[in-house]
Structures are given as structure tokens and as C-alpha cells.
C-alpha positions in Angstrom: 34.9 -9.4 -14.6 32.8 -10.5 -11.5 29.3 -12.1 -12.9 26.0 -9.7 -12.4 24.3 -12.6 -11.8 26.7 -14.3 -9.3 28.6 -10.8 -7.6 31.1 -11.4 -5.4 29.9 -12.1 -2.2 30.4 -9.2 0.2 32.1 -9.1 3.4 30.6 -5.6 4.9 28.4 -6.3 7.5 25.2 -3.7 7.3 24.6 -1.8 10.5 20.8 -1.8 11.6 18.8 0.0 14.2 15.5 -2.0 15.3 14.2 1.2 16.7 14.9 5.1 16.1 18.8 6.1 16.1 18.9 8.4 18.8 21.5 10.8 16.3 19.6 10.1 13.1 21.4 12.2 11.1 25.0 10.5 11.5 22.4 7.2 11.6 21.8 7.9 8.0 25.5 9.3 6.9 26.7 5.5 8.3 23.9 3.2 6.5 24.3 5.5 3.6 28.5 5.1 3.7 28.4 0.4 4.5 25.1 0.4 1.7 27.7 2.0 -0.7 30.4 0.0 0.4 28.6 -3.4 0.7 27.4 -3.0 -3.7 31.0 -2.1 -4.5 32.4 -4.8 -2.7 30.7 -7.0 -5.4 32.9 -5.8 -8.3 29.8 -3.5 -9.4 29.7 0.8 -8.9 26.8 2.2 -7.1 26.0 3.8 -10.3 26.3 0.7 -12.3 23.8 -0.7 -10.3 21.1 2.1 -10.4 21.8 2.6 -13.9 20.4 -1.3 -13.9 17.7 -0.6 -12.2 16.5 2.3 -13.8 17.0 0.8 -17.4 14.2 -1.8 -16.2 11.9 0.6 -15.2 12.8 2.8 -17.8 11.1 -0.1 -20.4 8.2 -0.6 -18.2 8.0 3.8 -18.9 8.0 3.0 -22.2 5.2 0.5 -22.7 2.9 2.4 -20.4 3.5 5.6 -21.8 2.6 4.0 -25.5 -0.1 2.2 -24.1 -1.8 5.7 -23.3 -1.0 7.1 -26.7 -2.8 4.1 -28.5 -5.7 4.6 -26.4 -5.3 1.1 -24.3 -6.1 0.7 -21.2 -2.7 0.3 -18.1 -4.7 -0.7 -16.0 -5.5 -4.4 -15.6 -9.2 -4.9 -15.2 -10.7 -8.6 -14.0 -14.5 -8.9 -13.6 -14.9 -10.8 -10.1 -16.8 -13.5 -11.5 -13.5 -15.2 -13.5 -11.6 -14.7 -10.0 -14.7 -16.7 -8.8 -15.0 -19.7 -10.7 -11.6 -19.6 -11.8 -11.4 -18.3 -15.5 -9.1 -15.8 -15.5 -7.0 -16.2 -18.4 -3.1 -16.4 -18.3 -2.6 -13.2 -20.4 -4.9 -11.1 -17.5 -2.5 -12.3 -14.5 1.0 -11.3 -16.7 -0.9 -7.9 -16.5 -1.2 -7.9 -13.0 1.9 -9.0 -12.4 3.6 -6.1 -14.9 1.4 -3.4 -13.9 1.2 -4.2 -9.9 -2.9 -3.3 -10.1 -5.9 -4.1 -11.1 -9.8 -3.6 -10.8 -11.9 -6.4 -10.1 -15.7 -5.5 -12.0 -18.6 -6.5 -10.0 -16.5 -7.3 -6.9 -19.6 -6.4 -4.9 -23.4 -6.2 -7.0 -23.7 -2.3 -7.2 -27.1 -2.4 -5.0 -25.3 -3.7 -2.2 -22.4 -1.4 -2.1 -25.0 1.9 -2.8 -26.8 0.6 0.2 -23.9 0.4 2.3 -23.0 3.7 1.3 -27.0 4.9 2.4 -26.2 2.6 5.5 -22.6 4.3 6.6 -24.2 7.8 6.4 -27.2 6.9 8.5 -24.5 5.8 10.9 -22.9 9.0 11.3 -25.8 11.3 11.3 -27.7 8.9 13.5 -24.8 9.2 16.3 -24.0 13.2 15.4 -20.4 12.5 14.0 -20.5 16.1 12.2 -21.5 17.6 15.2 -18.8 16.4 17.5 -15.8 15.6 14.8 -12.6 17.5 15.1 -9.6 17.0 12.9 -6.5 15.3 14.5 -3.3 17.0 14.2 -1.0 14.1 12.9 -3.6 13.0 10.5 -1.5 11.3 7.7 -4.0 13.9 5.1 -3.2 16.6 6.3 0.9 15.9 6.4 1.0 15.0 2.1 -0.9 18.7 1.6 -4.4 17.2 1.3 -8.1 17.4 2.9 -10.4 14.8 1.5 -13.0 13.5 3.4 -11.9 11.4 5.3 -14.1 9.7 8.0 -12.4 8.1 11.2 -14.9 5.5 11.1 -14.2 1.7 11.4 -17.1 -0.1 13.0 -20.4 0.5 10.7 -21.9 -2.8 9.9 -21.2 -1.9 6.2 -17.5 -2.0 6.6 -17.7 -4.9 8.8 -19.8 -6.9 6.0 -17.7 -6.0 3.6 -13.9 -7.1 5.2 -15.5 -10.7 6.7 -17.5 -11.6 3.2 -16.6 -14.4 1.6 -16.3 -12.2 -1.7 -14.1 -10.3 -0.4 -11.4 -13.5 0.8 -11.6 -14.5 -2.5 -10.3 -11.8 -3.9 -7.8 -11.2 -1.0 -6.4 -14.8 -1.9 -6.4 -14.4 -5.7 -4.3 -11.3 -5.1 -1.9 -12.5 -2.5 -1.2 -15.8 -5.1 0.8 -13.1 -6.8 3.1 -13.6 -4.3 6.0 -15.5 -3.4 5.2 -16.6 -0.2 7.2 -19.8 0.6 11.1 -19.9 0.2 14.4 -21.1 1.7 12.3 -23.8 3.6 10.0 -20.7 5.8 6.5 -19.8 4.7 6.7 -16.3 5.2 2.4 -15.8 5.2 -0.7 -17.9 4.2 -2.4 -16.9 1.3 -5.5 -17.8 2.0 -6.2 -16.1 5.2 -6.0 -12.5 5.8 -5.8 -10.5 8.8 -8.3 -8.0 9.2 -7.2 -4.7 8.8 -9.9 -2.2 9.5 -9.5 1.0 8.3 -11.7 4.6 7.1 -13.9 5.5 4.3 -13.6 8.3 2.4 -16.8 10.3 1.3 -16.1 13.4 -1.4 -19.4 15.2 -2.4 -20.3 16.4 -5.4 -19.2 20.1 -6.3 -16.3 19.3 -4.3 -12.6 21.6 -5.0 -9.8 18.8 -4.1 -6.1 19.8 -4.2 -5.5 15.5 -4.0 -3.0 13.7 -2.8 1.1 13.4 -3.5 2.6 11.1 -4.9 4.0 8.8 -2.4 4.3 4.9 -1.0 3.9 3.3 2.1 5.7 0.5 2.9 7.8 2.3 5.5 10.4 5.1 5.7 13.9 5.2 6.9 13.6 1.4 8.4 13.5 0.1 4.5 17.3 1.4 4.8 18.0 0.7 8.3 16.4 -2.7 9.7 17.9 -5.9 9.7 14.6 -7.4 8.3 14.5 -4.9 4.8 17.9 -5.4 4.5 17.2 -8.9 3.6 14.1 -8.1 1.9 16.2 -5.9 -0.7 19.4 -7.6 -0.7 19.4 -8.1 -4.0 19.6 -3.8 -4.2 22.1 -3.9 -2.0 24.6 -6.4 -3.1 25.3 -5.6 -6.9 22.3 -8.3 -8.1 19.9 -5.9 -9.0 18.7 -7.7 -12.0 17.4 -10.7 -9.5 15.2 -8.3 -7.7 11.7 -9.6 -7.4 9.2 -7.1 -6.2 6.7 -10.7 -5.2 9.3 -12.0 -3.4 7.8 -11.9 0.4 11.3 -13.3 2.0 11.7 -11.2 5.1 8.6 -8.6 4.7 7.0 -10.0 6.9 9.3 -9.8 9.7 10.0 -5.8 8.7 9.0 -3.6 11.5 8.3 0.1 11.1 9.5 2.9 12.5 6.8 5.0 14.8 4.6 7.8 13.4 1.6 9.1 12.4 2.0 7.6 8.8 2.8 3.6 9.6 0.9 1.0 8.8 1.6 -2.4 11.4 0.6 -5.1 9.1 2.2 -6.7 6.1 -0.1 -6.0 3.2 0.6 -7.6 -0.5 -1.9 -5.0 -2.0 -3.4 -1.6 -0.7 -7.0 -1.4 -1.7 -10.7 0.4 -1.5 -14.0 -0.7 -2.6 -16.0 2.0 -4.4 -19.7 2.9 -3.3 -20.3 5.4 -5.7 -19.6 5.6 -9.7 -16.6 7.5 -10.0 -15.3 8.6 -13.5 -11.6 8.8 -14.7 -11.3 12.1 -14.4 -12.6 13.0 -11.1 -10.2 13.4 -8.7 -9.5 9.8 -8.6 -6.1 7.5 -8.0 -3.1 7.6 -9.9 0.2 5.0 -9.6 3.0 4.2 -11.3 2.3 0.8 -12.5 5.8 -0.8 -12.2 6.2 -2.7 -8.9 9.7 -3.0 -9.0 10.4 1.0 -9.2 11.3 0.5 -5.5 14.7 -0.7 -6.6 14.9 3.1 -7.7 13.5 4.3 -4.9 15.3 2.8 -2.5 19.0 3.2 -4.4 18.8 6.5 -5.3 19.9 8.2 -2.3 23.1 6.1 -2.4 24.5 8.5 -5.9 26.5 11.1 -4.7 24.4 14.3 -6.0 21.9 13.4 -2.6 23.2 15.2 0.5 25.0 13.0 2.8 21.8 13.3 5.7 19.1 13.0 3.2 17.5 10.2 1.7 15.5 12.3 -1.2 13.2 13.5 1.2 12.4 10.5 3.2 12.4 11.2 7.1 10.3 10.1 10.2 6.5 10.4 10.5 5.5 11.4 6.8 4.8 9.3 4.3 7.6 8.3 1.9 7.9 10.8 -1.2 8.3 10.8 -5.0 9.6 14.1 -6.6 10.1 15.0 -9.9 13.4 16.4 -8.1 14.5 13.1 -7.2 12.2 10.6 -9.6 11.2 12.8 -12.5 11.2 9.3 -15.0 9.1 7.1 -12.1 6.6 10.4 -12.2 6.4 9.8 -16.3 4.2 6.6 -15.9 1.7 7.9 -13.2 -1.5 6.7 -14.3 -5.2 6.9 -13.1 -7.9 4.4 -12.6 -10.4 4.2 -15.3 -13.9 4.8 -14.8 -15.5 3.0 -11.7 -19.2 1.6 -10.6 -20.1 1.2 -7.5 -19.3 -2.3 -5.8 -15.5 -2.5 -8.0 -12.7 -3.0 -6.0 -9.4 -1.2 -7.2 -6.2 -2.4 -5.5 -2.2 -1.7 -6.1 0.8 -3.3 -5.1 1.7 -2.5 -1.5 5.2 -0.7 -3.1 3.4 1.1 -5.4 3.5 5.2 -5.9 0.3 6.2 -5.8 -1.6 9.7 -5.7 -4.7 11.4 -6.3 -5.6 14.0 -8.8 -6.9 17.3 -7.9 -10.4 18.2 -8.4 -12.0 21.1 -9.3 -16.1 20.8 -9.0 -16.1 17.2 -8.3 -19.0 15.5 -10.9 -20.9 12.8 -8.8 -20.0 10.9 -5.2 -16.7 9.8 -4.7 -17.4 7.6 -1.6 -14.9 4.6 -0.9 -14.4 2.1 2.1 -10.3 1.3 2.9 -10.3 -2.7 3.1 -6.2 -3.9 1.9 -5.1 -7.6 1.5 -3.3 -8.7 4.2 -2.5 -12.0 4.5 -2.0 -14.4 7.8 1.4 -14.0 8.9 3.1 -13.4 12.8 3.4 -9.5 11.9 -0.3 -9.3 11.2 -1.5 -11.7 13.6 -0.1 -9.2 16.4 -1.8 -6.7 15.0 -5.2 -8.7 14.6 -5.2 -9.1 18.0 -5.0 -5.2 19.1 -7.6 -4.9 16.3 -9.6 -7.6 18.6 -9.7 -5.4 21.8 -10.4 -2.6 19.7 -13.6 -3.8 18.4 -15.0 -5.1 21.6 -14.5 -1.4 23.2 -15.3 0.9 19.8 -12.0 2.1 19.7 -10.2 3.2 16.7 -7.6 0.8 15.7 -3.8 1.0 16.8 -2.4 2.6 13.6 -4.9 5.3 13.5 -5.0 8.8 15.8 -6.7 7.9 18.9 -10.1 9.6 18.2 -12.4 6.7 19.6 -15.9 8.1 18.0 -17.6 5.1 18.2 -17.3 3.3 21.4 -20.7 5.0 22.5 -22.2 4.8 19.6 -25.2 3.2 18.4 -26.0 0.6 16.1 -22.1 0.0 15.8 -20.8 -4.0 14.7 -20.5 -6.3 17.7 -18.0 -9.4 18.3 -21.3 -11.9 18.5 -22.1 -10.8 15.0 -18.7 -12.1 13.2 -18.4 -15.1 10.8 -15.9 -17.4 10.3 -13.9 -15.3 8.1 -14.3 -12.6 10.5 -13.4 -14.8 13.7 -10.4 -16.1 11.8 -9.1 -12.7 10.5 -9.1 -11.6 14.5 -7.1 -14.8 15.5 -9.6 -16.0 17.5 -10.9 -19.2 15.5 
């Protein structure tokens, strides 16, 4: 019998499309038919090899869901002042690296991060943002089923002070560690410098009715399948050695391009993350994920089992975000599990794979006001981004991945180039 560990190596050759098949649907039927062929041709069934998959996620269900019952906490939590001088134990980074998330306590002091929040609204008001803002038709909200509040804003000096603070590189660096980031002779991205990403902030008000968000992930859609560069990211999902997959592995993501839409993101990003500037309890609307990073091996194989249509891929298409149904991923669905209780100035953060969602609400208790800000370390994929993020700074302009709304390039008391730090200058490429 051929070895899990060492399958046979496979002679079908994968097609890929760098850009959008023109016929996607016989696109899909022939990725779907060579992915097949290429994990049987290592001695191993396409079921054989979900069924491996799923029995390690299906563990990882297990311990979370007892975890809940004994009243423990699944979510990793770090105070930032360990990450700072060091001190985190051993047992807190196995957590991160099971669960895929964590919150980092005190990440900001929560003075600072209520007065950004005063700062951010003065902002809006003093430039008329309510008076003039119109929703965009592709906004990614609006295609999961969800309305939060959502502010197309990128350039306050508050968000800006946030992304280029030394606190926050710190913690950017501890969390792309986690990583893999150096193998088969290529360093794939440097952990210790991040692009900067610059992206919304969210602002919920109290009394607020919520219906949330879905669950879903980001990393891409049908190019996870269908590029040469995922293919080689999830090889091991593809060519009957499952059990070697390693959700920190970074070989090849950074080279992964996406697909257009609405929904994409351009840079490579180890975690997804938001600083909170407002307490926020538990039960308040708040984000959910399934803690087990490598439930993309599920994800990702389960449209090969022949129950899926042969043109469907469990709901994953262009331009939305990329689902999980309790049609399709009922035990992944099991684990979903929210944040605990925040304070203003914690950072919360998720592996970039992760399923995440957020609760309904229903007469929203307190604020629930957060500033987007990922990880996203140095690499040639994010450096091409950080220099489009570059112009769009000097003109006010919303950022590339975002709908073209420009609010702020006539607005007042908006962040300027001259004022960026070395962090900063670096995260823009230009230092």
C-alpha cells in the first residue's frame, strides 16, 4: 500500500487560469475532474483524503466544544505587555497556534483609543460625511446580507496613528512569527515589516438592531482552486498528503493572486484584525470564528466528493466572499465561537483562513466602534500594493481594494505624507 506520508508522486499536470476563464463553468467541471485525478493518482480516494482531513478538524470540534461546556475560555488572550518585553509563555503561543486567534489586552491604553474614537467622529462631522455619504452598490456588506456601520474612511489621523505606531509593529511581528516564512531556499515575506494596509472603521451605536454577518473567509475564491500559485500553496490537499498540511506554511501565498471583485483583498495578510475603541461585551453583536486554521483543508476539498454538482464549488463563485453553510460545512459551523468581552484599546485578530462571522444584535448595549488594521507582512505581493496605497494617500483617495468613493480628498484635517514615521515611510516602500 502507497505510504500517506510519502504518496506516489503524481503525473497529472493541474490546469490553471492566472485570470478569469472566459467559460467558467466548464473552467470549473475541468479543475474539478485533474484535482480528482491528481489525489487518486497517489494510491489515495478523494474520499480517503477528506475523510483525513475532516477527522483533524473533527478533534479540534471536540476540544473547543468541551472547552465551552467547562466554562474555559477558546479564545487565546495575551496582554500586550508579555508580547512587549518578551514573556509570553510557551503554553500561550501553542494556543495561538491551535486556535488561529487571539486578543492582545492593553494593545493600546484605553484613553488613547477612546480619544481616537472622539477624534474619528469629529472628523466626519467636521467635513459633513453623513450629509453627503451614499452606499456603494458592490459594497462587500451589503453582498453577505449585512448593514453595519461601516464608514469608508481611511485617512483620519487616528487610523494613521494607530497602523504606523511602534505598538502596533510589535504586535504585527509577534503574530507573523507564527509563520513559516522561509523554505526551500526563498523567503517568501519578512516578518518584521508589514505593508500598510489601510482600511475602514466600523461604528455601531447603541440601541442598534444588527442582522451580522455570515459566516465566511477571505483568502480568495475560485483562484484557491485555479491558480498556479494556490495550487502549490495547498499541494499537500491535492496530492493524497493531507496529513502534512500546514496552515503556517507561507510557501507560495505570497505569490497567489486573486481573482477581481468587489470582495478581494490584494495583499497577503497572516492575520485579519481590528482594534476596538469602545468596550464591547460577548454578547453584543460581536465576532465569531471557527478556531481551527487548518479547516481550509475542508474547505477547499469538499467540492471534489461527488454529492457537489459538477459547476459548483459549495457556493463559491466570483465577486462574493467565500461561504460556509451548514449545507456544505455543518461540523466546521459546530466550533464557531465569539470573542470574549473587550475594552477599548484590545486588539482581536484571526488567522487570515479563518471562518469568521458576526452575531446578530438586537438593541445593541454600548458602542461597538472598531478601526480595520490586519498584519501584513513585507513581501513583493504587498509591496505592489503599498505603493498604490502611496498615491492614494497623497490624493485622499480611497485605497485600490475598496469601491471608489474618494470622501476625503477634500477634506480637512485629513493625515498628510510629511507627517509619517519610519514605520509608516517603510510600510509605503518608500524608506
Amino acid at each position: 500500500m502507497t505510504s500517506v506520508a510519502d504518496p506516489r508522486p503524481s503525473t497529472v499536470e493541474l490546469p490553471h487560469w492566472e485570470t478569469v476563464p472566459e467559460d467558467l463553468p466548464a473552467a470549473i467541471r475541468a479543475i474539478k475532474r485533474a484535482l480528482r485525478a491528481r489525489i487518486e493518482a497517489s494510491g489515495r480516494t478523494v474520499a480517503e483524503v477528506y475523510a483525513a482531513a475532516e477527522r483533524r478538524v473533527a478533534a479540534r470540534v471536540t476540544e473547543i466544544k468541551a472547552a465551552k461546556e467547562a466554562g474555559e475560555s477558546v479564545w487565546p488572550a495575551i496582554d500586550y505587555a508579555d508580547i512587549e518585553n518578551g514573556t509570553v509563555r510557551p503554553a500561550q503561543a501553542d494556543l495561538v497556534r491551535k486556535r488561529g486567534c487571539l486578543v492582545v489586552r492593553g494593545h493600546f491604553p484605553r484613553e488613547r483609543a477612546l480619544a481616537w474614537d472622539v477624534s474619528i467622529v469629529d472628523y466626519v462631522e467636521r467635513n459633513h460625511f453623513f450629509e453627503n455619504y451614499t452606499s456603494p452598490g458592490d459594497d462587500f456588506f451589503g453582498s453577505v446580507g449585512s448593514e453595519p456601520e461601516i464608514y469608508p474612511i481611511y485617512w483620519s489621523e487616528a487610523q494613521m496613528e494607530a497602523r504606523q505606531s511602534d505598538r502596533m509593529a510589535r504586535v504585527q511581528s509577534f503574530l507573523n512569527s507564527f509563520w513559516t516564512h522561509t523554505s526551500d531556499g526563498v523567503r517568501w515575506f519578512d516578518p518584521d515589516r508589514d505593508a500598510l494596509y489601510p482600511d475602514r472603521i466600523r461604528r455601531r451605536p447603541p440601541g442598534t438592531d444588527s442582522r451580522g454577518l455570515g459566516a465566511h473567509c477571505d483568502p480568495g475564491t475560485l483562484d484557491l482552486w485555479m491558480t498556479e500559485a494556490y495550487q502549490r500553496a495547498f499541494r499537500h490537499l491535492f496530492d493524497g498528503s493531507v496529513e502534512s498540511y500546514d496552515p503556517w506554511d507561507a510557501a507560495h501565498r505570497t505569490a497567489g493572486p486573486q481573482y477581481p471583485g468587489s470582495t478581494m483583498c490584494s495583499a497577503f495578510r497572516t492575520f485579519q484584525g481590528w482594534t476596538a475603541l469602545s468596550d464591547m461585551d460577548h454578547d453584543q453583536g460581536v465576532l465569531h470564528t471557527v478556531p481551527i486554521p487548518e479547516a481550509m483543508a475542508c474547505l477547499l476539498l469538499r467540492p471534489l466528493l461527488p454529492d457537489v454538482p459538477g459547476d459548483d464549488m459549495c457556493g463559491v463563485t466570483l465577486n462574493q466572499v467565500f461561504p460556509a453553510s451548514e449545507k456544505w460545512h455543518p461540523l466546521l459551523l459546530e466550533a464557531l465561537t465569539g470573542i470574549p468581552d473587550v475594552r477599548a484599546g484590545d486588539s482581536v485578530w484571526w488567522h487570515c483562513d479563518m471562518i469568521h462571522s458576526v452575531a446578530p444584535v438586537t438593541g445593541q448595549r454600548g458602542w461597538g466602534n472598531v478601526m480595520y488594521i490586519p498584519a501584513a507582512p513585507w513581501c513583493p505581493r504587498n509591496e505592489r500594493y503599498a505603493a498604490s496605497v502611496c498615491e492614494a494617500l497623497l490624493s485622499g483617495s480611497s485605497p485600490g481594494d475598496f469601491p471608489e468613493e474618494h470622501y476625503e480628498r477634500s477634506w480637512t484635517g485629513r493625515f498628510t505624507a510629511d507627517r509619517l514615521g519610519t514605520t509608516g515611510r517603510r510600510g509605503l516602500g518608500l524608506d
